[in-house]
Every structure is written in structure tokens, then in C-alpha cells.
C-alpha positions as CSV (number, residue, x, y, z in Angstrom):
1,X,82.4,54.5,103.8
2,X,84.9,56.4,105.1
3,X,84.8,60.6,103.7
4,X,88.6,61.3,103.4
5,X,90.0,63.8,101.3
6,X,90.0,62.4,98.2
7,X,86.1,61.3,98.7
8,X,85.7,64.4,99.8
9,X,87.2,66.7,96.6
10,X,86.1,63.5,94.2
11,X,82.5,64.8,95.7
12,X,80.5,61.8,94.1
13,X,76.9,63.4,95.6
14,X,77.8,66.8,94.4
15,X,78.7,65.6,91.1
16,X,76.1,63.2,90.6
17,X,77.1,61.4,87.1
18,X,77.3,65.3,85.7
19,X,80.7,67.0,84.8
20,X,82.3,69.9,86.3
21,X,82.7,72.9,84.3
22,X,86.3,73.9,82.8
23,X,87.4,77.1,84.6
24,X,88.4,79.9,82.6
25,X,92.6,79.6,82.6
26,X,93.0,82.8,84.5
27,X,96.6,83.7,86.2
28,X,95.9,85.7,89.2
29,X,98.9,87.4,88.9
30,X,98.8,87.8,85.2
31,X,100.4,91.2,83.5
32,X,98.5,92.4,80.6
33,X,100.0,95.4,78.3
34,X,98.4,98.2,80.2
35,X,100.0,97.1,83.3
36,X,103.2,97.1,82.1
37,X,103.0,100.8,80.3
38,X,101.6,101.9,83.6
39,X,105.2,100.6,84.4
40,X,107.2,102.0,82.3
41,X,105.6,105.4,82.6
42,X,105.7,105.8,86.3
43,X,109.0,104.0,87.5
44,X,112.6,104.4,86.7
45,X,114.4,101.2,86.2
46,X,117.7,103.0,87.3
47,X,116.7,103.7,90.5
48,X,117.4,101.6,93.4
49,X,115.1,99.2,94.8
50,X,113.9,101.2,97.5
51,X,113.7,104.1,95.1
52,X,111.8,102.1,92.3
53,X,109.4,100.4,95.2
54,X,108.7,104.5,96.2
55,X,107.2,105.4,92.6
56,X,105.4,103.0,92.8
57,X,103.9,103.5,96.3
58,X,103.5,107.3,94.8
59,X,101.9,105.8,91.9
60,X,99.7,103.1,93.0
61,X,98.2,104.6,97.0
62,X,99.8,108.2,96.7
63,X,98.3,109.5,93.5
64,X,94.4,110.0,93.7
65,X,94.3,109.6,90.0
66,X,94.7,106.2,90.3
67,X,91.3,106.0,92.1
68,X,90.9,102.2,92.8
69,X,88.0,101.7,95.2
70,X,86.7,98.7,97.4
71,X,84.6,96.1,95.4
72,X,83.9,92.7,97.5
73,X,83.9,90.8,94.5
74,X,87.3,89.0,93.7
75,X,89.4,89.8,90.4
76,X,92.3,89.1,88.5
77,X,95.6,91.2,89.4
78,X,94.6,92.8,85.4
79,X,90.9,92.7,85.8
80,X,91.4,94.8,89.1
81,X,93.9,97.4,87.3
82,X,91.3,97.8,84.5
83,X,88.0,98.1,86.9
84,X,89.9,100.1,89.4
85,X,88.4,97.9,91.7
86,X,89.2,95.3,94.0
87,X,89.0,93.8,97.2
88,X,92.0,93.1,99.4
89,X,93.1,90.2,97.8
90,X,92.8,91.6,94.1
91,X,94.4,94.7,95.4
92,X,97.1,92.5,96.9
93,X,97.9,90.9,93.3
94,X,98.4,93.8,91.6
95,X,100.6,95.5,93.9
96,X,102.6,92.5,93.9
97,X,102.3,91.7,89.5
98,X,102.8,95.7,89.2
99,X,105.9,95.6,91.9
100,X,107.6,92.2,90.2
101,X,107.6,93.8,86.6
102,X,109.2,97.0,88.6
103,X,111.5,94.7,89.5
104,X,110.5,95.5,93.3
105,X,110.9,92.1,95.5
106,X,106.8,92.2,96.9
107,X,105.5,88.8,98.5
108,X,101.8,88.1,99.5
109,X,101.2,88.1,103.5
110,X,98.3,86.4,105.7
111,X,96.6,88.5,108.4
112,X,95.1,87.1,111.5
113,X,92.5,89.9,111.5
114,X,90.1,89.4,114.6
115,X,86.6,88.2,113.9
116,X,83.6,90.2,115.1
117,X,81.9,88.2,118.2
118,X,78.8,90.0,118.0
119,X,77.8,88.9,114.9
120,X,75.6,86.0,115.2
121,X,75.4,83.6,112.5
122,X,74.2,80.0,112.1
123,X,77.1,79.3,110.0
124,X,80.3,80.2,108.9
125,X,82.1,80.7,105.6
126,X,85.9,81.7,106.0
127,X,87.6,83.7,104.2
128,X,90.9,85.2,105.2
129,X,92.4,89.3,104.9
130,X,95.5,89.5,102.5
131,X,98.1,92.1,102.0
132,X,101.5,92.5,100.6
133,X,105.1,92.8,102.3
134,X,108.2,94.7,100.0
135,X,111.3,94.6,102.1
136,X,113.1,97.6,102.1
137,X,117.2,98.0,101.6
138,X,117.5,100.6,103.9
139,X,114.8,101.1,106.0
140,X,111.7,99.2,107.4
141,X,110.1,96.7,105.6
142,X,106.6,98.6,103.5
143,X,103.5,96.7,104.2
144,X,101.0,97.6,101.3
145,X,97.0,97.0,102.4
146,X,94.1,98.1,100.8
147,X,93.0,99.8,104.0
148,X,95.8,100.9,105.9
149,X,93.5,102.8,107.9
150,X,92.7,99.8,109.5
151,X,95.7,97.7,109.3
152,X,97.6,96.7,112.8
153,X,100.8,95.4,112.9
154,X,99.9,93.9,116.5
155,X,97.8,91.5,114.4
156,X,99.8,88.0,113.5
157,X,100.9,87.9,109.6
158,X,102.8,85.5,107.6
159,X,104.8,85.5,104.3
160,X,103.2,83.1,102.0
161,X,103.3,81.4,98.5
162,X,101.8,82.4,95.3
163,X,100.0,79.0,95.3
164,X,98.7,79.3,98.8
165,X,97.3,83.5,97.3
166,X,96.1,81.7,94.0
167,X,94.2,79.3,96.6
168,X,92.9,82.5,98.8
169,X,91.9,83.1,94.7
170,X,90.2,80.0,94.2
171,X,88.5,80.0,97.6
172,X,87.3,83.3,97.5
173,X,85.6,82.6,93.9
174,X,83.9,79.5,95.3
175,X,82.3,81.7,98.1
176,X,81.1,83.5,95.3
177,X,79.5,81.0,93.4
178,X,78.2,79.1,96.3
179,X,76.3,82.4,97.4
180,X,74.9,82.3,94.2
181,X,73.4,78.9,94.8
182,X,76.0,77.7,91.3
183,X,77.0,74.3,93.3
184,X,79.2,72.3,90.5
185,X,81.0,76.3,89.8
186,X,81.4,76.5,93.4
187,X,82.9,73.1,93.8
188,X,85.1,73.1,90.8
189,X,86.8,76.6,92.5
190,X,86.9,74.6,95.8
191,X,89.2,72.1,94.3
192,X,91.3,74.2,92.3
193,X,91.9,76.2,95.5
194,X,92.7,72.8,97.6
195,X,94.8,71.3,94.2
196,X,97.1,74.6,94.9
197,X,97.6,74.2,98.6
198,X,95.8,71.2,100.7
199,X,96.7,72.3,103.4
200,X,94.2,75.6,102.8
201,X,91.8,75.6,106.0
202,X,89.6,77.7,104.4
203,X,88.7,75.8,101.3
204,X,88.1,73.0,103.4
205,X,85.1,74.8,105.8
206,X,83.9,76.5,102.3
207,X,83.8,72.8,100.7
208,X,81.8,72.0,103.9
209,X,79.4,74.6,103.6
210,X,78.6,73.5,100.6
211,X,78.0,70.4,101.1
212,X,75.8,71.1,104.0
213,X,74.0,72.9,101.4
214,X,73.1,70.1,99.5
215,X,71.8,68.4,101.6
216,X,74.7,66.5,103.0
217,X,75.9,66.8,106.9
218,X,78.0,63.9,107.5
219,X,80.2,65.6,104.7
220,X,80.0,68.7,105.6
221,X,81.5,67.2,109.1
222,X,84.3,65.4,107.4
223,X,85.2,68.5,105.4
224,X,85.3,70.5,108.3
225,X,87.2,67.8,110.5
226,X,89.8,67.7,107.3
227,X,89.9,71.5,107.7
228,X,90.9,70.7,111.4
229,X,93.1,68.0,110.8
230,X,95.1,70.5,108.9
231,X,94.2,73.6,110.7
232,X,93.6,72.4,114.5
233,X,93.2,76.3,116.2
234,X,90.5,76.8,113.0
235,X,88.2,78.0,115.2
236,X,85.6,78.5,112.4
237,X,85.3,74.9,111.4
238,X,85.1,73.6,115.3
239,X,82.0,76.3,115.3
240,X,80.0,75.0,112.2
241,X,80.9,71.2,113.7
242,X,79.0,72.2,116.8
243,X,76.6,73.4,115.6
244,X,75.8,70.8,112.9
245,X,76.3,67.9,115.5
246,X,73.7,69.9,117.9
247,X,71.6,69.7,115.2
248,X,71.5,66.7,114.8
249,X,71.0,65.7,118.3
250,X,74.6,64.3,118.9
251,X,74.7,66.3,122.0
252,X,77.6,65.3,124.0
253,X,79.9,65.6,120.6
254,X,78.8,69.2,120.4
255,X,79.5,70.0,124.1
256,X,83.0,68.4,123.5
257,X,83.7,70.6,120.7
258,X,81.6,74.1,122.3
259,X,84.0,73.0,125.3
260,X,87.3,73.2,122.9
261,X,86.0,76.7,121.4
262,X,85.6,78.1,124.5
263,X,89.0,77.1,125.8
264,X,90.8,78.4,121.8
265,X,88.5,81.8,122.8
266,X,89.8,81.9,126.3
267,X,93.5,81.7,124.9
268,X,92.5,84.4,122.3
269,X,93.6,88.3,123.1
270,X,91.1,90.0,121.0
271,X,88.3,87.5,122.1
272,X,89.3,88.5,125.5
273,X,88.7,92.4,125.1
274,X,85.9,92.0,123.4
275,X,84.6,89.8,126.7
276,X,86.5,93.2,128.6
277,X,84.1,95.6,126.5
278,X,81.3,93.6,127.5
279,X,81.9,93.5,131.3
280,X,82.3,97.2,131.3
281,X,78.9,97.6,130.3
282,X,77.8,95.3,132.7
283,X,79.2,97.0,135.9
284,X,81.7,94.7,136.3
285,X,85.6,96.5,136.3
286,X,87.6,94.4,137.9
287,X,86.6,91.6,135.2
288,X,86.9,93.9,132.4
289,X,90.6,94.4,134.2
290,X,91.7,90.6,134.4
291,X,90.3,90.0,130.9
292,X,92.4,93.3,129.5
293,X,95.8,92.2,131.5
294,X,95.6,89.1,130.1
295,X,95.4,91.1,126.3
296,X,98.1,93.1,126.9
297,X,100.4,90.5,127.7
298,X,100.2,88.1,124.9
299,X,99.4,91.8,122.6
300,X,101.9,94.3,124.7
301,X,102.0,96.7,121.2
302,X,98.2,96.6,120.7
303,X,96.8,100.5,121.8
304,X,93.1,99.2,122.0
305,X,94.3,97.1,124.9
306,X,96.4,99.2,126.5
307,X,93.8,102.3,126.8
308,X,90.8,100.4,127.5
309,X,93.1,99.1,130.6
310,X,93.8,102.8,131.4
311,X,89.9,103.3,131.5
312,X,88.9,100.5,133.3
313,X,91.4,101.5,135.9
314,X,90.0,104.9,136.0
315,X,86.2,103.5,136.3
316,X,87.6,101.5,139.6
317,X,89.4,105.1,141.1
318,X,92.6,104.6,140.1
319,X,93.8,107.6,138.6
320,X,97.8,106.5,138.7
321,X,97.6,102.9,136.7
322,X,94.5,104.8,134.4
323,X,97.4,107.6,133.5
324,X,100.4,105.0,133.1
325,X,98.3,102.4,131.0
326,X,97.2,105.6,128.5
327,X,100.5,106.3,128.0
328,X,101.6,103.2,126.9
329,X,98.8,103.2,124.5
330,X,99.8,106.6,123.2
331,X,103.4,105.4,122.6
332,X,102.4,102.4,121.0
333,X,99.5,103.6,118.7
334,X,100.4,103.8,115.4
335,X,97.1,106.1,114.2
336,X,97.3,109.4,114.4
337,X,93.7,109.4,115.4
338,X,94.2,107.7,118.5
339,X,96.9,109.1,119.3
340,X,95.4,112.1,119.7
341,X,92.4,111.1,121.4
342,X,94.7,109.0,123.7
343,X,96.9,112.5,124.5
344,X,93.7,114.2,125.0
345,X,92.4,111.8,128.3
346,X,95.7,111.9,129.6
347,X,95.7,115.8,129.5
348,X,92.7,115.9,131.3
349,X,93.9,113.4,133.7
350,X,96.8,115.3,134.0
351,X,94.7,118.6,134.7
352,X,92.6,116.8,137.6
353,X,95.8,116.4,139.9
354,X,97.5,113.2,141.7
355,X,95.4,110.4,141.7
């Protein structure tokens, strides 16, 4: 039998003669009556837009009293505004509900955050960061994250749908029920999140975790090769394939497909300074150096890069690139933090004399 999509989401051995259970109708961007008084009390419908999307900046991120904190659990846009809690996709939502009833135009993004390569796992799920984007009239367009700290606007984002954030919703929900070892829960979110956009690579790998799960590794293959099929950089479901076809002995497959990660790593910026960071503390500079020049030009605006160049030329003696690299960082780095530390090496450097 051939496991296409619709085997996959019909999901016969997951299923097994039972029923799935009705998911509650929840709108992720759904407004309830608090919401909209927190509205009406904090903005000024005859503002401008750019004046109407400030109050409610102010009111939302400036004002302590508002107090939302970091929860990894995944709510509602009206669940989040009533626990004060959220994660960055429930934070996302109701920015964006609380902006649209402004009358503030506010959009959902995708952000290519980096993974961490030092984390070793035997397998993946996937989930993905979210924020928001409200373009300005008159100025730069605001980009609204639940950590700004640790946003980067060197990282790749896109504009996307409501249905494609309702399937981040969806997904996210799954990985929830999935953890909690609910399989027809966690398969009833995976299809609801593929139902509002099939083209959603993470459902897909999340779908073949579960299956894998169960019990089941040649679907947990063909979910993860439909994740491919619609996602072919998804360097997360060529991982688990590996590793599932080196499991189960199909050795040359596996080299084929460790073989195509390494080459999508190779290609990969941040994948490339975290190979930089490694041969520094190895000894070897002028690796670190071809690794980091690489970086910087696919990343030119990234700081990390840019200063860890600057060092690396300064562990091999060259006091002259070490000084010009750490001044591009400087000028690039949007933190204030590191631009400060970044203005403190140079000043030293500066201090020692020509290089």
C-alpha cells in the first residue's frame, strides 16, 4: 500500500475502528469582551494609525501592569489576555486580535530562528518561533516579539496567513498532547493543523513522530518524506529519516540522507559559526576564519558573526582585520548590550597601538 497524504491524515492504525474526539471550536484569534474594553480604555480611535498602533505598544509591552509572562503551553489569543500568559505564539495572537479591533493593520510573521547544535536528541519534534509585523505610515515597520531581547532581524521572516498561524495553533497543541502520551487528541490537532495549511512542514514531522510512537516506522517515514515533499530544506525531517532508516538497518538510505544534511548544514550561516565556535576551542583559527567569512557573507548585518571574525583575527595576530571586523559588528548590532561590549574590545585594541 502506498502511505500518501490522505493514508497518512485518514491514519487507519492510529485510529483503529475508534473515533477521534470533537475539538473544542476555539478561534485563535477570537476577541472576548474584556479584550475589547482593554481597547477602548487604552486607545484613541481618532488617532492615526501610527498613533493608535503606539498606545497600544505603550499598553501591551510598555506598561509593567500588564505583566504577561512566558508560559510554554499554547493558548487562545483570549485565554492568553486572561492568564497573562503565553508563549510566542499566544503572545503573537493577541497582539494581533488586540491590534485588528484597534483598527491597527498587524499580520503574523515566521522566524527562521537557528536551532541549537549542541543539543543532542534521538529525535525531533518541530515547532516554529512566531511574531507579529504592524507596518508603520511613517516610519519603520514595528516588529512585536515576545522576547525582543532576543529577536534578530538578521534572522529570515515571512508574512503569513491566519490559517497557516491557526496551523502553528493546531501543531503546537498536538505537541502537547503527544507529550502527554493522548495519541487520538494528538492526532485529531495534527489534522486540523494540516486541514488549514497542507503545506505546514511541521505538522507533517509532528504527525511522524507520532506515528513512530505507536509503533509505526514506515509511517513515520512517509509522513516525514510528505513533510519533505513540501518542505525540501526541512532539515528536521531529513534528520529523524536518518535516523529511523539507520535504525532499521537500511544503511546506505541513511548515508544518502546524513550526506544531504550535511551538505543543507554546510549551506547554513548559523550552522557554520557554531562549527567556527567549535574550532576556536580546538586550536584551530584559521578554520574558525573560513567558516566565519563564509557567515558573514550570506549574514553581512548579523554582529555575532562579524565580532567573532574580529576575534578570530586577533587569536591569529592580526590586530588591523580584528579592529575593522569589530567595528562592523558595533555598527551593525542592534543590542545595546553588545554594543557596548563590542566598543569596549575595540577601545582596548585601540589603546595597544598599530597592529
Amino acid at each position: 500500500m502506498t502511505i500518501d497524504a490522505a493514508v497518512l491524515l485518514a491514519a487507519a492504525p492510529l485510529v483503529a475502528g475508534g473515533e477521534l474526539p470533537p475539538l473544542p471550536e476555539d478561534d485563535l484569534l477570537a476577541l472576548d469582551e474584556p479584550m475589547r474594553r482593554f481597547v477602548a480604555g487604552h486607545i484613541d480611535r481618532g488617532r492615526t494609525h501610527d498613533g493608535r498602533l503606539a498606545q497600544l505598544l505603550a499598553a501591551v509591552i510598555g506598561d509593567a501592569k500588564f505583566g504577561i509572562v512566558y508560559n510554554e503551553r499554547t493558548h487562545t489569543a483570549a485565554e492568553a489576555f486572561r492568564r497573562r500568559e503565553a508563549n510566542c505564539l499566544s503572545f503573537t495572537a493577541m497582539f494581533v486580535a488586540l491590534a485588528r479591533e484597534a483598527g491597527v493593520e498587524a499580520s503574523f510573521q515566521e522566524v527562521d530562528v537557528p536551532p541549537d547544535w549542541t543539543l543532542g536528541t534521538d529525535l525531533f519534534v518541530l515547532n516554529r518561533h512566531v511574531n507579529a509585523l504592524a507596518p508603520s505610515r511613517s516610519g519603520p515597520d514595528r516588529v512585536v516579539d515576545f522576547d525582543m531581547a532576543d529577536f534578530r532581524a538578521a534572522y529570515d521572516r515571512r508574512v503569513i496567513p491566519d490559517s497557516r498561524a491557526r496551523a502553528h495553533y493546531h501543531s503546537n497543541l498536538g505537541v502537547e498532547r503527544l507529550q502527554a502520551g493522548e495519541v487520538l487528541p494528538a492526532l485529531a490537532h495534527f489534522r486540523r493543523a494540516l486541514a488549514e495549511d497542507a503545506t505546514f512542514a511541521p505538522a507533517w514531522v509532528n504527525l511522524g513522530v507520532l506515528y513512530l510512537r505507536e509503533g509505526h516506522p514506515d509511517w513515520a517515514r512517509a509522513a516525514w518524506w510528505q513533510a519533505v515533499a513540501v518542505a525540501p530544506d526541512e532539515d528536521v525531517a531529513i534528520s529523524n529519516l536518518e535516523r529511523s532508516y539507520r535504525q532499521a538497518g537500511r544503511v546506505a538510505e541513511a548515508d544518502a540522507l546524513l550526506e544531504r544534511i550535511r551538505q543543507f548544514r554546510q549551506g547554513n550561516p548559523y550552522y557554520r559559526y557554531h562549527l567556527a565556535q567549535r574550532a576556536l576551542e580546538e586550536g584551530d583559527v584559521d578554520g574558525a576564519i573560513a567558516h566565519l567569512r563564509f557567515a558573514v557573507r550570506e549574514k553581512p548585518m548579523e554582529d555575532r558573526f562579524l565580532a567573532l571574525l574580529g576575534l578570530s583575527y586577533l587569536r591569529r595576530g592580526d590586530v588591523d582585520r580584528a579592529r575593522r571586523w569589530l567595528a562592523q559588528a558595533e555598527a551593525v548590532a542592534e543590542d545595546a548590550g553588545a554594543r557596548e561590549r563590542y566598543h569596549g574590545k575595540l577601545e582596548r585594541l585601540r589603546r595597544s597601538g598599530p597592529g
